[in-house]
C-alpha positions as CSV (number, residue, x, y, z in Angstrom):
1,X,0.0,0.0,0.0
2,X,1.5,3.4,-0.7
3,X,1.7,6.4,1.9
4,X,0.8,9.4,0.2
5,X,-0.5,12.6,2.0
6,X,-3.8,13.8,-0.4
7,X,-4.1,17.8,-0.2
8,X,-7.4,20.0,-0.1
9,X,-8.6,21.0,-3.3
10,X,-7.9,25.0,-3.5
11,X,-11.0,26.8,-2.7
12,X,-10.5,28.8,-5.7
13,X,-10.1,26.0,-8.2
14,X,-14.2,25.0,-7.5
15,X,-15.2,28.7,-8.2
16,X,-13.0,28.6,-11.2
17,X,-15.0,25.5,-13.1
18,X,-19.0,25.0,-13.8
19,X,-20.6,21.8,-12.1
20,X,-22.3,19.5,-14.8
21,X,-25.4,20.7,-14.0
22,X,-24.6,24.4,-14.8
23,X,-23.2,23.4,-18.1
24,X,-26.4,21.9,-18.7
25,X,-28.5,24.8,-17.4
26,X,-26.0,27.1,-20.4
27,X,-26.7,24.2,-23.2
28,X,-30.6,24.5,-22.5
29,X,-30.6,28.5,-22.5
30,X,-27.5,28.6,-25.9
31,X,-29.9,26.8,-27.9
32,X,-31.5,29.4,-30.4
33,X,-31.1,32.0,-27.9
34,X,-28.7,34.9,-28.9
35,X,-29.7,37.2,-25.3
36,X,-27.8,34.3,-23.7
37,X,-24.4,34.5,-25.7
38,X,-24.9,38.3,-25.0
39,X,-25.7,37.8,-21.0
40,X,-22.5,35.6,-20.9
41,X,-20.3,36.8,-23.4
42,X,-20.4,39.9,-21.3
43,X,-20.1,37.9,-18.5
44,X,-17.2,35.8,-18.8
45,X,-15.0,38.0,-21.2
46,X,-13.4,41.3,-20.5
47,X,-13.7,42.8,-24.2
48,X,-11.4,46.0,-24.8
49,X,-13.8,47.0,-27.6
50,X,-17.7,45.7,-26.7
51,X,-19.4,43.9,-30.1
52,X,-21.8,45.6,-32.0
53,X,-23.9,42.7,-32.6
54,X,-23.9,39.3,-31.3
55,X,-24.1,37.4,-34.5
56,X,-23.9,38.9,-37.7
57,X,-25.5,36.7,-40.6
58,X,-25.0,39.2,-43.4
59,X,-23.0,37.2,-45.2
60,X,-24.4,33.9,-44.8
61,X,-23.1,31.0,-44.4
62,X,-20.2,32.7,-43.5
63,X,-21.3,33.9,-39.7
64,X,-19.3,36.2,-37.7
65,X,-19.7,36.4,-34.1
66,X,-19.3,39.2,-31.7
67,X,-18.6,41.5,-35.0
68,X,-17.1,44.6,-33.8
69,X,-15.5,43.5,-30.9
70,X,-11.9,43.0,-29.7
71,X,-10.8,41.2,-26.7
72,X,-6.9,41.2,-27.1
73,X,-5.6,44.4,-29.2
């Protein structure tokens, strides 16, 4: 049998990661639903520049999202 000494789990590293169930809870709202990628793209990104629109389809099926926006200049 090996000795080993296990460590806590760095409080930070929980808040850091989604639980399954969150992920699922962002899969259900995603679908079809552009206010969400809004809600957390402003959310969980620092942009330097904000978008101007969430997804631009004007040049279908070429889609560009977050047109307008820049995260790292």
């Amino acid at each position: 049998m090996l000795n080993k000494k296990l460590t806590d789990v760095n409080k930070n590293y929980k808040r850091a990661n989604y639980s399954s169930e969150e992920i699922k809870k962002f899969y259900k709202e995603a679908e079809n639903n552009l206010v969400f990628f809004n809600k957390i793209s402003l959310e969980l990104l620092t942009w330097d520049k904000k978008f101007d629109k969430v997804l631009d389809e004007s040049e279908a099926p070429f889609y560009k999202w977050f047109s307008g926006g820049l995260l790292n200049p």
